[in-house]
MIKOLNU-881568 format. One record per residue (C-alpha): residue number from 1; x, y, z. Coordinates in steps of 0.02 Angstrom, whole numbers, padded with zeros to 5 digits. Layout:
     k       c1       c2       c3
   NUM        X        Y        Z
...
//
This chain:
     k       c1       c2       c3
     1    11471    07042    04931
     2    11443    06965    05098
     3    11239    06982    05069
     4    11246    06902    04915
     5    11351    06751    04962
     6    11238    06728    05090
     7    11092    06751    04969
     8    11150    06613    04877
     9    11176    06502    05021
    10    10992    06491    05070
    11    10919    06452    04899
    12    11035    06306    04879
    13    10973    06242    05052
    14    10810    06270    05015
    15    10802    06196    04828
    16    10894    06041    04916
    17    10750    06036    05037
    18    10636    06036    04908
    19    10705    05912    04803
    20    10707    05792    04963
    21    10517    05834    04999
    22    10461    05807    04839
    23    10543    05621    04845
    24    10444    05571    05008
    25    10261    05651    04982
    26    10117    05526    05020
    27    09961    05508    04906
    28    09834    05483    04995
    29    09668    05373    04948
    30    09514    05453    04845
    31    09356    05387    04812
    32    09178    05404    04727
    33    09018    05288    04745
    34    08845    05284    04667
    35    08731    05153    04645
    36    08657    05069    04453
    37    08488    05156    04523
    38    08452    05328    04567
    39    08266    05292    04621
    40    08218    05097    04693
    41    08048    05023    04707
    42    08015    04940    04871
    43    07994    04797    04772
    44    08183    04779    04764
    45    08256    04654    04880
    46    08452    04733    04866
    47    08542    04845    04775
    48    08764    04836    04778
    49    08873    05007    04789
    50    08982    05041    04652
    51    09141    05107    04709
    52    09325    05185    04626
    53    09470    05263    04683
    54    09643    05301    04689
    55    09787    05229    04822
    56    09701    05124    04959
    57    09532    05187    04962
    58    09465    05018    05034
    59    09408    04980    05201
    60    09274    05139    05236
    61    09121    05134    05328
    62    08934    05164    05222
    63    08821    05259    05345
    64    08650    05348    05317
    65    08489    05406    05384
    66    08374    05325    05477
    67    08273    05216    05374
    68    08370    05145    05255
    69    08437    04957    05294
    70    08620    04958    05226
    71    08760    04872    05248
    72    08896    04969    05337
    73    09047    04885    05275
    74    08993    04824    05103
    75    08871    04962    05057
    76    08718    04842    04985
    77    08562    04911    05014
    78    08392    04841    05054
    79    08243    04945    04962
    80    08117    04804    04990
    81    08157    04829    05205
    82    08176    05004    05201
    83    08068    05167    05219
    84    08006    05270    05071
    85    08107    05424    05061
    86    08276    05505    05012
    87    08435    05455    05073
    88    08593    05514    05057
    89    08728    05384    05080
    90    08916    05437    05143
    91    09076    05336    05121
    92    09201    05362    05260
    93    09372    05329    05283
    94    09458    05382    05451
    95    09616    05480    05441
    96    09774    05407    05460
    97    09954    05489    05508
    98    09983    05523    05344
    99    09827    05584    05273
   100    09689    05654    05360
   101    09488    05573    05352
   102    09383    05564    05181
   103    09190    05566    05138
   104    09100    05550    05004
   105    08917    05525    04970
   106    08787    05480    04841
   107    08599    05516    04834
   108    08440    05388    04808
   109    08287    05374    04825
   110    08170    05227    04875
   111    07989    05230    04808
   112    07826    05138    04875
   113    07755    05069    04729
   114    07584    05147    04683
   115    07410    05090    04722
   116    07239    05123    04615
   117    07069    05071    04609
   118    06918    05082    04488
   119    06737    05122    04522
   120    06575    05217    04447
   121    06415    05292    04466
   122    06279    05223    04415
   123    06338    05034    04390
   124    06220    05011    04280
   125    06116    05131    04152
   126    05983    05147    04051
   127    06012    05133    03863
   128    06098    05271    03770
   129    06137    05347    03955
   130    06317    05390    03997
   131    06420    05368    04162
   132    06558    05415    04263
   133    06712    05311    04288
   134    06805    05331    04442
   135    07004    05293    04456
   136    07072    05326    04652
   137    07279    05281    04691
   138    07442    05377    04745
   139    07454    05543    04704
   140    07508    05579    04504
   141    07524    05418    04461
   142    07485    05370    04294
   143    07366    05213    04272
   144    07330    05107    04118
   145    07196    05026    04065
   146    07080    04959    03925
   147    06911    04934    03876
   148    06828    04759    03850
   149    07018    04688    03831
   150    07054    04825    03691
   151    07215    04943    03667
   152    07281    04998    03833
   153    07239    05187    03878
   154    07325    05297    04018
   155    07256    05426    04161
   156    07359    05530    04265
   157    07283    05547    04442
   158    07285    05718    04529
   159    07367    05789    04663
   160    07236    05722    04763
   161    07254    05536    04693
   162    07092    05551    04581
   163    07041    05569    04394
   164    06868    05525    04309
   165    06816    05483    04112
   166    06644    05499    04067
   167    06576    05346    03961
   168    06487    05444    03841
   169    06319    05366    03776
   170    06304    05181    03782
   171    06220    05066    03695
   172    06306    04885    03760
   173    06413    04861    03919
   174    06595    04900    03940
   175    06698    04828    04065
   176    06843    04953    04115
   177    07013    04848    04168
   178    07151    04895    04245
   179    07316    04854    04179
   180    07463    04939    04275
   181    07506    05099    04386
   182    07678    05213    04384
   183    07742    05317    04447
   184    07817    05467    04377
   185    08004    05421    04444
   186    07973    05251    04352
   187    07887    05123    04492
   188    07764    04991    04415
   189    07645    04898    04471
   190    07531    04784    04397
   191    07345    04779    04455
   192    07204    04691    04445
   193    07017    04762    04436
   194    06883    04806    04341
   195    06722    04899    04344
   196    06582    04847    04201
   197    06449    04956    04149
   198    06294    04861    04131
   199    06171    04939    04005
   200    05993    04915    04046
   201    05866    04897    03891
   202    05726    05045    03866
   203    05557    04954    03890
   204    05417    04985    03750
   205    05222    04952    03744
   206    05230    04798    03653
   207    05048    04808    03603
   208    04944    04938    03540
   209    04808    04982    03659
   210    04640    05048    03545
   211    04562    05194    03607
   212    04384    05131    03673
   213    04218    05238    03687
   214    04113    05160    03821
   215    03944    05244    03902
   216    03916    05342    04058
   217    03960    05233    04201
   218    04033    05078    04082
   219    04220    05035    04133
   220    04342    05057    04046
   221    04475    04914    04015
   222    04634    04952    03942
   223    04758    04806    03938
   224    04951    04857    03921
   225    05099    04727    03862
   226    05278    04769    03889
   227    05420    04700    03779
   228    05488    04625    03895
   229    05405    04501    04041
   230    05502    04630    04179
   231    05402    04801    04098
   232    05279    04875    04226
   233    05180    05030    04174
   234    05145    05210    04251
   235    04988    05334    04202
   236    04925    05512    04206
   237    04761    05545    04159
   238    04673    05708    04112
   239    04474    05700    04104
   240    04354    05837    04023
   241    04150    05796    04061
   242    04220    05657    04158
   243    04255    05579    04333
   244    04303    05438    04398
   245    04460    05433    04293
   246    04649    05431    04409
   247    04811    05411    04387
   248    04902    05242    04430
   249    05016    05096    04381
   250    05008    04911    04335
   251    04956    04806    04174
   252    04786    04859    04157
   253    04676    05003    04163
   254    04513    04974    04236
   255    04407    05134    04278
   256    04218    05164    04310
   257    04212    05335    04197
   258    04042    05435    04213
   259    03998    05606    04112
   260    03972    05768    04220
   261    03836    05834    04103
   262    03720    05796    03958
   263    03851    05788    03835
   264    04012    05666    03800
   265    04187    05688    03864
   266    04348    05624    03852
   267    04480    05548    03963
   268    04672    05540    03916
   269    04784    05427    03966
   270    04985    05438    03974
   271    05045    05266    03989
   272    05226    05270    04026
   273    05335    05076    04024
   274    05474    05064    04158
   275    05601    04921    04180
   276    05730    04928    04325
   277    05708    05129    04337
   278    05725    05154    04123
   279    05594    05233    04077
   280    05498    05185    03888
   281    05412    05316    03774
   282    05260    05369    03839
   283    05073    05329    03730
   284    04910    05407    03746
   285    04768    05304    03738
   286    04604    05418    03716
   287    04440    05359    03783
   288    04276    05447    03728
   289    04125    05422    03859
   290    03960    05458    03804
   291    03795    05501    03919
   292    03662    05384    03938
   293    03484    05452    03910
   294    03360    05491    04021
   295    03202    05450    03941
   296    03030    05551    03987
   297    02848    05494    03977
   298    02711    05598    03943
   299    02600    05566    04039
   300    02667    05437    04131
   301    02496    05371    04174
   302    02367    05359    04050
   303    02170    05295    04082
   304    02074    05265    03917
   305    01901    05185    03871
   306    01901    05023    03786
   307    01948    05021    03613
   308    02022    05184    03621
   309    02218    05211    03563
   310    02345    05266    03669
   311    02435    05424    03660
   312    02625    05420    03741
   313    02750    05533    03697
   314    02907    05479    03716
   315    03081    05607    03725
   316    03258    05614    03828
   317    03385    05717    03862
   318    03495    05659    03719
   319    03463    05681    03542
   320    03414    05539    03429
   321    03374    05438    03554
   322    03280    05268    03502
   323    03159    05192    03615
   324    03118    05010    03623
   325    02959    04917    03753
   326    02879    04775    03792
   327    02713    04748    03873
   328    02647    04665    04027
   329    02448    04675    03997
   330    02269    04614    04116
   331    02109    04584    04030
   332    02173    04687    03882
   333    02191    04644    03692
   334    02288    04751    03581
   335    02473    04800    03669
   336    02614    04735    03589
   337    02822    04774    03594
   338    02872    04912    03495
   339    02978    05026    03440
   340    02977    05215    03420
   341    02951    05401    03491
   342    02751    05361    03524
   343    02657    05220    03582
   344    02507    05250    03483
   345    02383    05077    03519
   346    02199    05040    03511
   347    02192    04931    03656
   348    02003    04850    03706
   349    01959    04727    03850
   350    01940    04547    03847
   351    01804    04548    03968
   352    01705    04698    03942
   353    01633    04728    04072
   354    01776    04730    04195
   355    01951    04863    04186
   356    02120    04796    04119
   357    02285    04869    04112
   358    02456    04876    04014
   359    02615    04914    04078
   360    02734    04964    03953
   361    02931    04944    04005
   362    03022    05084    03893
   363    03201    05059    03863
   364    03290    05210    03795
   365    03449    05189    03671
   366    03556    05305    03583
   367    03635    05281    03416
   368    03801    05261    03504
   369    03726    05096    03608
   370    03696    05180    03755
   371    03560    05121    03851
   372    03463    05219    04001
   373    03382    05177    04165
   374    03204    05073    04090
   375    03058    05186    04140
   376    02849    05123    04164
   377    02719    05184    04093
   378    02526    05120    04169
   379    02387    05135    04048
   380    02197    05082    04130
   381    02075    05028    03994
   382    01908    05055    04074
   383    01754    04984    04030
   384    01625    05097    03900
   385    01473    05066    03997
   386    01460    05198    04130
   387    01622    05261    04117
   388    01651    05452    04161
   389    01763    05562    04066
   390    01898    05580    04172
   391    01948    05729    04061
   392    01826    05823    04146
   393    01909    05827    04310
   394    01977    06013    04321
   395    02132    06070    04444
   396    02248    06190    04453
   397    02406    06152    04524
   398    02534    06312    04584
   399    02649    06382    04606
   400    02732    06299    04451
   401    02861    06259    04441
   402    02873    06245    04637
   403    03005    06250    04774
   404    02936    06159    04934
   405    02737    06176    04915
   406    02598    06153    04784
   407    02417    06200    04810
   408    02296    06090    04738
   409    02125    06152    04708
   410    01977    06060    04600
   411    01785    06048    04571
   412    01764    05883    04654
   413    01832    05780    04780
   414    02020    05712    04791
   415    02038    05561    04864
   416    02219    05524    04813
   417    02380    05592    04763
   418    02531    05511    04685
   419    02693    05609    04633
   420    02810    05500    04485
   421    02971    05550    04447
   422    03050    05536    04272
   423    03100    05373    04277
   424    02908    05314    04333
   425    02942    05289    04501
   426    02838    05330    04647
   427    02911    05454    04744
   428    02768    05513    04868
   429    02562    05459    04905
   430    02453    05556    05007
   431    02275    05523    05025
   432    02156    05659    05048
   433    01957    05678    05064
   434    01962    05851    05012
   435    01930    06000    04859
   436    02089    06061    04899
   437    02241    06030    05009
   438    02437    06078    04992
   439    02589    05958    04980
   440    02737    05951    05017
   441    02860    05938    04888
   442    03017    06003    04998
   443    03115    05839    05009
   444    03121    05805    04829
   445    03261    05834    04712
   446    03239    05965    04597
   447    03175    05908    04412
   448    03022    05859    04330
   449    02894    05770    04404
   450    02696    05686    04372
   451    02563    05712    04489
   452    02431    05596    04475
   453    02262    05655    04549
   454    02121    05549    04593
   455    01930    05597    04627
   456    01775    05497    04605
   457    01861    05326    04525
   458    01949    05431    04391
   459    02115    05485    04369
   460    02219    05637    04277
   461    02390    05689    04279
   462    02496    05857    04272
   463    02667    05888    04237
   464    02767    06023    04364
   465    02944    06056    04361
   466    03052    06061    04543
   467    03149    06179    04570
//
């Protein structure tokens, strides 16, 4: 009975002492603070706390991490002074006797505001060319543009701070601008810049160059326009039976071509326009060169009595070849200019009595208009009284055809020797007093020559080849 009674005793003292706490407890203060921002752009100049709270929850101290300017008693912040970076930012207030100290904190972040720049490569290309558009600035960023002023477009840059657009064929130029750059946790900028794309015009061969045929050893002239004044012009050239063909460059082709043999050839020419590296459509331009004859005369000497005809055959290397002459003549009536394969003329002497002479100057054409080197021809009209038939004279001339030597024998005595080349030039003399004697032929191109023998006042001639 005594336990319970005593029981009893110390609930009711302790429910009283309860009851009397409960009448005296202190609250003490709460509080929460944030800002209207979670992320600021440097570009902000200040930024105020927002704070609530129960009881007395005034009167704290703001504090943070180095590099954030804020205000420790009123909590404003400063993006525009302050350091790129996350902060958090703690609300203090000290303990009292009552209660003991409280903190609380927020979290922000303050944001440089992006960068970018535009460039390319080439600046400049040749029509319907593409090229490649450069955009440079902080790290995922996303940057917007246009395109001659058009509807904005966007580009996200890499982790690196780069991205590039290809321009795709062009046929005018675009000027790429930029508009703005942002960041992904919201920072704008605006920017300035642009980058244009010049497109450079494709140069053509205003004019159409003819394809010429000229003769062996002609030049060639080949004149090239550009459409526009700026064109210059490139060429290749690829020659068959030709030389003197190469390749070059300016306005005008002007080449000495010459064939390698007795036949035509052909030179062809790649002309290629350029303006400021842009390069035009190439042409050919095909030039036919045709050989010049080399005209033979057999013989190329001739001695006849008066009133006798002539008797000159006349060929070349070159088929249908046409042969034109005029005359120089002394004492001699009957040579005239011509035309022909012969020269077939009674010539007789003015004064009788005393020799004359014609010299016929043989021009050889083709029927292309190609004209060879003239040759001579020397005819002596002697007089009929007491004039020996030079036909008589007998020789023998070998080996024929020769290499360096040729024996020369005969029935009567030489007195004179003259060798003639095709073209009826004198190309050696010797004079002898001799039947027979050797000469040397050693230093003479190879070909056909005349030698012209002389005994007793009359003359004959013999063809050998040189080998």
């Amino acid at each position: 009975m005594k336990f319970f009674f005593t029981l009893f005793l110390l609930l009711t003292i302790s429910f009283s002492f309860a009851s009397a706490k409960t009448d005296d407890t202190i609250t003490c203060p709460t509080a929460t603070i944030s800002y209207p921002e979670n992320v600021y752009c440097t570009s902000v100049a200040e930024s105020q706390v927002m704070i609530s709270g129960t009881d007395n929850f005034t009167g704290g101290v703001f504090s943070s991490t180095s590099g954030l300017v804020l205000n420790s008693t009123t909590g404003q912040i400063y993006p525009s002074q302050s350091l790129p970076g996350g902060y958090n930012i703690s609300y203090t207030l000290s303990a009292t006797s009552e209660c003991p100290a409280f903190t609380t904190s927020t979290y922000i972040i303050i944001e440089s505001l992006p960068t970018a720049a535009i460039s390319s490569n080439p600046s400049s290309v040749c029509y319907g060319n593409s090229a490649t558009v450069f955009f440079s600035g902080t790290a995922y960023s996303t940057i917007t543009y246009n395109i001659n002023g058009g509807p904005n477009q966007t580009i996200t840059l890499n982790q690196s701070g780069f991205a590039s657009i290809s321009t795709m064929s062009l046929t005018s130029n675009k000027t790429y601008n930029l508009v703005s750059v942002s960041t992904s946790l919201g920072c704008t900028s605006s920017i300035s810049g642009s980058k244009t794309i010049t497109v450079l015009p494709v140069p053509s061969m205003a004019n159409t160059p003819s394809s010429p045929s000229i003769c062996s050893g002609a030049t060639v002239m080949i004149s090239m326009a550009g459409s526009t004044p700026n064109t210059t012009f490139t060429w290749t050239c690829i020659q068959s039976g030709v030389t003197g063909a190469s390749a070059g460059s300016g306005n005008m082709i002007m080449q000495t071509l010459s064939t390698t043999g007795n036949t035509g050839g052909q030179v062809i020419y790649n002309i290629t326009p350029t303006e400021n590296g842009c390069t035009g459509t190439p042409r050919q331009v095909f030039v036919n060169v045709f050989p010049n004859p080399v005209a033979t005369l057999t013989p190329p000497y001739q001695e006849i009595s008066s009133g006798q005809t002539t008797n000159l055959s006349l060929s070349s290397n070159q088929n249908s070849t046409n042969y034109s002459w005029t005359v120089s003549s002394n004492n001699v009536n009957g040579a005239s200019s011509g035309s022909g394969n012969t020269i077939n003329q009674t010539l007789t002497l003015i004064n009788p009595s005393v020799s004359g002479t014609v010299t016929y100057f043989i021009t050889p054409r083709t029927i292309l208009n190609c004209y060879g080197t003239p040759i001579v021809s020397d005819v002596t009209v002697q007089p009929n009284l007491g004039v020996n038939d030079f036909n008589n004279l007998v020789f023998t001339l070998s080996p024929n055809p020769v290499v360096d030597y040729i024996s020369i024998k005969g029935t009567t005595l030489l007195n004179q020797i003259t060798v003639i080349n095709q073209l009826g030039q004198q190309v050696l003399e010797k004079q002898v007093n001799s039947k027979e004697t050797q000469l040397d032929l050693s230093a003479l191109k190879n070909g056909i020559y005349f030698i012209t023998l002389e005994s007793e006042n009359k003359k004959t001639a013999y063809k050998i080849i040189k080998q």
